[in-house]
N, C-alpha and C positions, 0 to 999 in steps of 0.2 A: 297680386299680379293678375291683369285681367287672361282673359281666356285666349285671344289673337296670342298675345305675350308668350303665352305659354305654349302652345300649340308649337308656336315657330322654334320656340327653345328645343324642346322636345325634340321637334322633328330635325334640325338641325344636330344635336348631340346623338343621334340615332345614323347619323348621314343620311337620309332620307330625301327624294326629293320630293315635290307636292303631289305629283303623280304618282311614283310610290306606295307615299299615304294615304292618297286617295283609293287606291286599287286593296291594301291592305285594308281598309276601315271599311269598304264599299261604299263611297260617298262620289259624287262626281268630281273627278279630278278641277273642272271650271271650278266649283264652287272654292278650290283650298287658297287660291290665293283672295279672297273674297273674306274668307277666315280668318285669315291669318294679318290682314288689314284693318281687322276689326268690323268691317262695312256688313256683315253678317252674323249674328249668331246665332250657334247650333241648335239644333232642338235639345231635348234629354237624349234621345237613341242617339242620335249623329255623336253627339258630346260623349257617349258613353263609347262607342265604336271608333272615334279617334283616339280616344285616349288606353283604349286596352289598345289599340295596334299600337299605340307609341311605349307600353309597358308602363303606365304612369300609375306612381303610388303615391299618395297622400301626404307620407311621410318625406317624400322627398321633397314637398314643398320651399322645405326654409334652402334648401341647395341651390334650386332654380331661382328663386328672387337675389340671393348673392351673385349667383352666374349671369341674371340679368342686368343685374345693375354695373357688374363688372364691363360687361359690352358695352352698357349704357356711357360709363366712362370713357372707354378706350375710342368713342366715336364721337365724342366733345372735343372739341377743337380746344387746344393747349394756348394759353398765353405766350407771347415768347418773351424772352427778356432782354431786356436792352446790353446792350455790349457796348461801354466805351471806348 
């Protein structure tokens, strides 16, 4: 899962909003939607300051790419099916 990906997962499961985050991590609040679109990524410090304000552990990995891909579904548009 790339880092945007994750950052928003995080921050959303935390109720967070980007400002928030921003203010927690000390990062510019501009910059988090910029992040979280992918159109920028963090240095190592930023990357390391967002992710301790978001409490994020390693080991939680395989959790968030399930909880991803969950969303990823529930926002795919369903077939419908014919009804005679």
């Amino acid at each position: 899962m790339d880092f945007a990906t994750t950052l928003k997962l995080l921050r959303t499961l935390r109720h967070l909003s980007q400002v928030e985050l921003a203010k927690a991590a000390g990062v510019a609040p501009t910059c988090m939607s910029y992040l979280e679109a992918g159109k920028i990524l963090p240095g190592p410090e930023w990357e390391r300051r967002l992710l301790d304000a978001l409490g994020y552990q390693p080991e939680l990995e395989p959790m968030l790419v399930a909880l991803a891909n969950l969303k990823a579904s529930e926002t795919q548009p369903h077939s419908a099916e014919r009804v005679s």
